[in-house]
C-alpha positions in Angstrom: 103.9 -57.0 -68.6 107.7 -57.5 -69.6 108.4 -60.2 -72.3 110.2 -62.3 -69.4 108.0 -62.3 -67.3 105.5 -63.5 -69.7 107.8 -66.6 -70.7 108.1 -67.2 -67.0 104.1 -67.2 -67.4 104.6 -69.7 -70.3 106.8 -71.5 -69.2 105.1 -72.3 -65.8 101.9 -73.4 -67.8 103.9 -75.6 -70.1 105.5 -77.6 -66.7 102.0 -78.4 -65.0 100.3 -79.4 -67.9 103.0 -81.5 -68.9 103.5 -82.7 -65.6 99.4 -84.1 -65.6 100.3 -85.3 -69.4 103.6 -87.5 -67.7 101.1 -88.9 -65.3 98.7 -90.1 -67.5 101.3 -91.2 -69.6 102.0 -94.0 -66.9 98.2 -93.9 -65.4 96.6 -94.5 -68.4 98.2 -97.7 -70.5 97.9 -99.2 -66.8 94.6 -98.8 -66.8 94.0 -100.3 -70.0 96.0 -102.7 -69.4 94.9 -103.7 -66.1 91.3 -104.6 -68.2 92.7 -106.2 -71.4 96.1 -107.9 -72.8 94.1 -107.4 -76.5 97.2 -105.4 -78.2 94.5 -103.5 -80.4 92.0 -102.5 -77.5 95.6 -101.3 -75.9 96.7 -99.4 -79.1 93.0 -98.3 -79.6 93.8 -95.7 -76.2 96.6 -93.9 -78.4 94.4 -93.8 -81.2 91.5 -92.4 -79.8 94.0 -89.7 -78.3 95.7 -88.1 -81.4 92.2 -88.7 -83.0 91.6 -85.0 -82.9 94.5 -83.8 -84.0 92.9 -85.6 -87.8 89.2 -83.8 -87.0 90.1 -80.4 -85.1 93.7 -78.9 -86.1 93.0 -76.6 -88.4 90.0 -75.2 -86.9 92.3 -74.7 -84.0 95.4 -73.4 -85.9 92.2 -71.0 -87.4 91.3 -70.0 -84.0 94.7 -69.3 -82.8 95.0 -66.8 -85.5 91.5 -64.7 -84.5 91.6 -65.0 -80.8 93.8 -64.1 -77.8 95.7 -67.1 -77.4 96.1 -66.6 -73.6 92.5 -67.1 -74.0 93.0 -70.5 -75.7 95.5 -71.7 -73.4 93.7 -70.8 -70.2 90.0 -72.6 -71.7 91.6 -75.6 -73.3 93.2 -76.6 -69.7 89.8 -76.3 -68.0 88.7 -78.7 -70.4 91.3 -80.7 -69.9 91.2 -80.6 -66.0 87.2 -81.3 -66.0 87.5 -84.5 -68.4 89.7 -85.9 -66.5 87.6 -85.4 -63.1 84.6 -86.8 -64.5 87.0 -89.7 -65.2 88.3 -90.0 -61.8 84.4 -89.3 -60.5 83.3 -92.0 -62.5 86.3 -94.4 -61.2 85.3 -93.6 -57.9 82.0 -94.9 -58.1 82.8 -98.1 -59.7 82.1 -97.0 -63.4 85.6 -98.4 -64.7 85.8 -99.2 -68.3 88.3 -98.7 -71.4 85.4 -96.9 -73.0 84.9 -94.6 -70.6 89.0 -93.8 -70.5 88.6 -93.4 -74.3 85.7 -90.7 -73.9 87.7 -89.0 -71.8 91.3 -89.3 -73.5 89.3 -88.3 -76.4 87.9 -84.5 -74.8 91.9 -84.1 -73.4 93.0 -84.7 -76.8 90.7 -82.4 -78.1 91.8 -79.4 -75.7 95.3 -80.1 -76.5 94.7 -79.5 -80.0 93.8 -75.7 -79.0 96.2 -75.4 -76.3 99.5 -77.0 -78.3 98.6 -75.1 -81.4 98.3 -71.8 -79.7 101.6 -72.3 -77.3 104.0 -73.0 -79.9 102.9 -70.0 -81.6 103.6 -67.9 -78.2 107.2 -67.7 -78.3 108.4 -65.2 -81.3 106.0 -63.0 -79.3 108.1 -63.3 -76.3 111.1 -63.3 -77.4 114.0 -62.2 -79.9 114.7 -64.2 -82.9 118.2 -64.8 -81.7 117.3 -66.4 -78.8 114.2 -68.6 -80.1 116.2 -72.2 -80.0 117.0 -71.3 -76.4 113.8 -69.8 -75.6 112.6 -73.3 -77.3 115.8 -75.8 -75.9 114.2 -74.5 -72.3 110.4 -75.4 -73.2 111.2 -78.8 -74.4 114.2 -79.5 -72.0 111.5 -78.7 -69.3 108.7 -80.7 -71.2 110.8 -83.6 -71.2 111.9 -83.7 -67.7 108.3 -83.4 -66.3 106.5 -85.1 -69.1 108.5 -88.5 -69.2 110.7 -88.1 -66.3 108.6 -86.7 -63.5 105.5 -87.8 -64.4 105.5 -91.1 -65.3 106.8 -92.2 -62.2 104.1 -89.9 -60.3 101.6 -92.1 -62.1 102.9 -95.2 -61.5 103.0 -94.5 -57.6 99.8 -92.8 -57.9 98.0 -95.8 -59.4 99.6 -98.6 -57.0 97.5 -96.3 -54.6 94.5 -95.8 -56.3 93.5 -95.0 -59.6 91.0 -92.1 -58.6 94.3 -90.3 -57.2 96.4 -90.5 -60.5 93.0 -88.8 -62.4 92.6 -86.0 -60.0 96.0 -85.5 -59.3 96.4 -84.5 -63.6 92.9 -82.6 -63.7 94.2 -80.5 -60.5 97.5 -79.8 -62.4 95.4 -78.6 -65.1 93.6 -76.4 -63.3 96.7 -75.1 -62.0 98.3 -74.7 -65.7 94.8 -72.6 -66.8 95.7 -70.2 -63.9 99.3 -69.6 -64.6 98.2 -69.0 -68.3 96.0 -66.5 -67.1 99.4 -64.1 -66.3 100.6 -64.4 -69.6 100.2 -60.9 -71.3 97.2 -60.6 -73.9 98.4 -62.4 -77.2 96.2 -61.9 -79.8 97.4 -62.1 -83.3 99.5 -59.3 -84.7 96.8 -59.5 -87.9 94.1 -61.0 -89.2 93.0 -62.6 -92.4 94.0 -64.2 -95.6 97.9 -63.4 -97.0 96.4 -60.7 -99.0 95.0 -58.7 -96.5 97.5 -58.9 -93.7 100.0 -56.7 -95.2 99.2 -53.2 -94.1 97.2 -51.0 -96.7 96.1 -47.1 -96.2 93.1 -48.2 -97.4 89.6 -49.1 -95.2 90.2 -51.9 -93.1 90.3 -55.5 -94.5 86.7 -57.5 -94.5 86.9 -60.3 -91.6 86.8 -63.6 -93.4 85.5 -66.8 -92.9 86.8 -69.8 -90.7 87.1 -71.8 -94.0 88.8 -69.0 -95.4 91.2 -68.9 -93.0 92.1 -72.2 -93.1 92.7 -72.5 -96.8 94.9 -69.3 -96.6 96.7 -71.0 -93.9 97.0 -74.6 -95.9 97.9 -73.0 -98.9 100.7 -71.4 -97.4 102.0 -74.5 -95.6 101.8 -76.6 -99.1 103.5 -74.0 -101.1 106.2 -73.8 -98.4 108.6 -76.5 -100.3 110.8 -77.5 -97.6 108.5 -76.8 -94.3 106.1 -79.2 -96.5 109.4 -82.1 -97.3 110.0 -81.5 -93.5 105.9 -82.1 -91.9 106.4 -85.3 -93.9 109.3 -86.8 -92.5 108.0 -85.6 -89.2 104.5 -87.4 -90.1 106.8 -90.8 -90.5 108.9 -90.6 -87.4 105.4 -90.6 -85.5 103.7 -93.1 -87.4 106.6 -96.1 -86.5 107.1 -94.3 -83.2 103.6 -94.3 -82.2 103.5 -98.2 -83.7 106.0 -99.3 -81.3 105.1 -97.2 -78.1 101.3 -98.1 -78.3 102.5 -101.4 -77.3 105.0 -100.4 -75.3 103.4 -101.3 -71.9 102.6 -104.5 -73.3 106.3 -105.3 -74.2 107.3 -103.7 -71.0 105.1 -105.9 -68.2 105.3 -108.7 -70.8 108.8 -110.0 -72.3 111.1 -107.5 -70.6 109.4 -108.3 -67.0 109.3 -104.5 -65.9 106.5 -104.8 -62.5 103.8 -102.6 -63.1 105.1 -100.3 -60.3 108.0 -99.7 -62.0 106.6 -99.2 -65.6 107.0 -94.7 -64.8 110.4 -95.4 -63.8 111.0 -97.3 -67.3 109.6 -94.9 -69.5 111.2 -92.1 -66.9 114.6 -93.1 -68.0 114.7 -92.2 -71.6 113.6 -88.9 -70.7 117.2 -88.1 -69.6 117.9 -88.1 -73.0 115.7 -86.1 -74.1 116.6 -83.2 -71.6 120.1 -83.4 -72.3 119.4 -82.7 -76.1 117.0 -80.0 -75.5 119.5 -78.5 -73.2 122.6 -79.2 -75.8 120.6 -78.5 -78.8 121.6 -74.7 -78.9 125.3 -75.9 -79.2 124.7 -79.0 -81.4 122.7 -77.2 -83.9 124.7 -74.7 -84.8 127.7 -76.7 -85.3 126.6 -79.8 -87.2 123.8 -78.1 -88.6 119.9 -79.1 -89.0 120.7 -81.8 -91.6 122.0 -84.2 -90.0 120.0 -83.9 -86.8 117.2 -85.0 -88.5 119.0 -87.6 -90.7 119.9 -88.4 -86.4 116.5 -88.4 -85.6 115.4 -90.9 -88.1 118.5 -93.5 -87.9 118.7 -93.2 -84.2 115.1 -93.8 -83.4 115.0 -96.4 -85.9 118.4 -98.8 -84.3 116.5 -98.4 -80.7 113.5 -100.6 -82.1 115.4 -102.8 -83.4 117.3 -103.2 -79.9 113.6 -103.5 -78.3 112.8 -106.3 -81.3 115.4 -108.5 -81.4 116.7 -108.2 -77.0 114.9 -108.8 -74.0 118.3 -107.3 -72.3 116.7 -104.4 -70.2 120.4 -102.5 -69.9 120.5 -102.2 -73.8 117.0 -101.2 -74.1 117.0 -98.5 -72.1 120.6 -97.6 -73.8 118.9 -97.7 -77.2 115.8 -95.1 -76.2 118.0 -92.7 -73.9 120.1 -92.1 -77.5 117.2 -92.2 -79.8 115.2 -89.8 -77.1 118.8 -87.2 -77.4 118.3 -87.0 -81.4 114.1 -86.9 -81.2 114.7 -83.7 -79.1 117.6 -82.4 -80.7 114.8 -82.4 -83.8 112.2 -81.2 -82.2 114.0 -77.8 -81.6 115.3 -77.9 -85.3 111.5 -78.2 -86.5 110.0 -75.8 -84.5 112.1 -72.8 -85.2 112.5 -73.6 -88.8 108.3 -73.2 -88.5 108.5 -70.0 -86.2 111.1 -67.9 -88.0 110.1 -68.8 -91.3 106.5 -68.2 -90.8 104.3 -64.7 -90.5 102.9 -64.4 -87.6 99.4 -63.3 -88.5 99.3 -67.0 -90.3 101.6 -68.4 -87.6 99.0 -70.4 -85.9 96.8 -71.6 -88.8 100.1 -73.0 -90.7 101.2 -74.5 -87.3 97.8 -76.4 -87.3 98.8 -77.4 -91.2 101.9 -78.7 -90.3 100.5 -80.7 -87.2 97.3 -82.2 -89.1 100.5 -84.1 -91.0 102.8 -84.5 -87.8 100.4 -85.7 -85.6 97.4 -87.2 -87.9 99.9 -90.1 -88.9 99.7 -90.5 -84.8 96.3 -92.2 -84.8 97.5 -94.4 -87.8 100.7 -95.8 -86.2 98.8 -96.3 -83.0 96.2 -98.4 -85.0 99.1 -100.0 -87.1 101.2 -100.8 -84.2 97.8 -103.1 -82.5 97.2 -104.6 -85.9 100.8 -105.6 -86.4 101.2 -106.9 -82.8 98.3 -109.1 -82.7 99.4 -110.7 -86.0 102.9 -111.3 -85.7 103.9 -110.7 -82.1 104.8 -107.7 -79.9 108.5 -108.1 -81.0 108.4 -108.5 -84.3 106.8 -105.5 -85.1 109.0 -103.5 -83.2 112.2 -105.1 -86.1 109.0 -103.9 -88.6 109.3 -100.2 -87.4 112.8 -100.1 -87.5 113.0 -101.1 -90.9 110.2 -99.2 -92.0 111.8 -96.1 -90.1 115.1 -96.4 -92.1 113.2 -96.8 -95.6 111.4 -93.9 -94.8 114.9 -91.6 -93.9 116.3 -92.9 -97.1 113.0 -91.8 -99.1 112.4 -88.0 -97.5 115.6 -87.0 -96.1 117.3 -86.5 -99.8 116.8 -82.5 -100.1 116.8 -81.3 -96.6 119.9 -80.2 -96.1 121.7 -77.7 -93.2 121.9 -74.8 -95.8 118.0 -75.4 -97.3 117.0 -75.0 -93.7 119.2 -72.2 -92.4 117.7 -70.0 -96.1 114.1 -71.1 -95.2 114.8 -69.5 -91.6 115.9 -66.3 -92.8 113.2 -66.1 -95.4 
């Protein structure tokens, strides 16, 4: 199968998945909130979600590097599409509880531990080198627009209807995402094993090793890697104040800022603009201003929109504030994720991918868990000034280093 049609193939998975993920974004927190105003049992739902990304990454980022990862994207959709229609099954019968959303957020999150490992390792294999940040700009432009500005909406209508509709409607788009990674050509890694034996040899063939040692081969070469290391940690602290504030979000949404519940997609819709304009920009900004200071962007950005949401119930400027932090978040994102797919081998691609995310994304779970904590003891405001400041701090601590020219070396190995 040509490489374009197999990004077509990619690409096409990546947009219904994302699509059911922009749903529940919206169908979800309403749920939970439509059983408790308790900012922790609320929080608790993001918690419980980026849970696994703490308990399963590296075995994933481990079986990304042994198996076909067409394989892995087709299976961990299933399993996402069947959680969720237990879910809306057990709606449907009257078996509604925030435990029972938990159980099943918990299985998706699971799934997308395999399935978001093993996509963003799909790419170099489909593409040039010269054209990964476009190849990349297209994914998340197209993630954004049907993540948090198709979906959520979707949601929000779906649930005004009935709950049961917004839960199958994500499993079925699911479904449909396993079947379009199913034309994707057959992926598997271009080698297999620890650094020392995926160099070619004219020797016998290297001895299969073990999960474990796969994973410490993988580890080890995401902690030697200086800078991807310095850059997974100021990653890891943009999603711990980011995932602080926006567990609460819906709370501060229906609550001070009077947002109807009808019209809390459309509210969480409209920062996605931003976000598609700098995934779609991103090839031009980057290039020009350099990687530098579009994460010093991402950080200073991010952190002046919370303090808008802290300190101004004035819903113009708050949706001002998160369009422009949402333009530098994905302006980063694309910075990130080449730097991690050109400057990595791809016969360790995947496990180091699953390195770098057990940082990234196990801070998630934290913030979540933070943000509830925070909310409950000083108000849902308040700690939205807290993350701003504690966003700043943490630019001014990890940024020093990670500079345009350190990344543009690392990229060309």
């Amino acid at each position: 199968m040509p490489k374009r049609s197999g990004f077509a193939a990619l690409w096409a998975s990546q947009a219904t998945s994302n699509t059911a993920d922009g749903i529940l974004a919206a169908a979800a927190p309403l749920l939970v909130a439509s059983l408790t105003r308790d900012p922790v049992i609320v929080a608790g739902m993001t918690v419980v979600q980026f849970l696994p990304w703490l308990v399963f990454t590296l075995p994933a980022g481990a079986l990304t590097d042994r198996m076909d990862r067409r394989t892995l994207l087709v299976a961990g959709n299933l399993l996402r599409a069947l959680g969720f229609a237990l879910l809306a099954t057990s709606v449907a019968v009257g078996w509604q509880s925030v435990w029972l959303l938990y159980a099943a957020v918990f299985v998706a999150g699971t799934a997308e531990t395999i399935v978001d490992n093993a996509a963003l390792t799909v790419p170099p294999r489909l593409v040039p080198r010269a054209q990964l940040e476009r190849a990349n700009g297209r994914l998340f432009a197209t993630q954004s627009v049907v993540n948090t500005f198709v979906g959520p909406p979707i949601g929000s209508v779906l649930m005004a209807v009935a709950a049961t509709l917004a839960f199958f409607t994500s499993a079925g788009l699911f479904a449909v995402a396993a079947a379009a990674a199913l034309l994707l050509p057959q992926l598997r890694p271009a080698a297999h094993g620890t650094p020392a034996t995926d160099a070619a040899t004219d020797g016998p063939p290297p001895r299969p090793s073990s999960m474990a040692a796969d994973i410490a081969a993988g580890w080890g070469h995401f902690w030697r890697h200086r800078l991807l290391r310095r850059v997974a940690l100021i990653s890891a602290s943009f999603n711990f104040f980011g995932t602080a504030t926006g567990a609460i979000l819906v709370l501060l949404a229906t609550g001070p800022l009077g947002v109807p519940e009808a019209w809390y997609g459309l509210f969480i819709a409209v920062p996605a603009a931003g976000a598609i304009l700098g995934s779609l920009v991103a090839e031009r900004v980057i290039p020009r201003i350099g990687g530098g200071p579009v994460m010093w962007a991402a950080a200073l950005v991010p952190a002046a929109s919370f303090a808008v949401l802290g300190l101004s119930t004035n819903l113009v400027l708050v949706l001002v504030g998160m369009f422009l932090a949402a333009v530098a978040t994905a302006c980063n994102q694309i910075v990130v994720s080449t730097l991690r797919q050109a400057a990595v081998p791809d016969a360790l691609l995947g496990r180091v991918t699953a390195a770098y995310r057990l940082i990234v994304l196990g801070a998630v779970p934290f913030g979540g868990l933070a943000g509830g904590v925070l909310a409950s003891a000083f108000g849902l405001q308040p700690t939205f000034v807290i993350a701003a400041v504690g966003l700043a701090l943490a630019a001014v601590l990890l940024m020093p280093g990670v500079t345009s020219e350190a990344l543009r070396r690392a990229e060309l190995g």
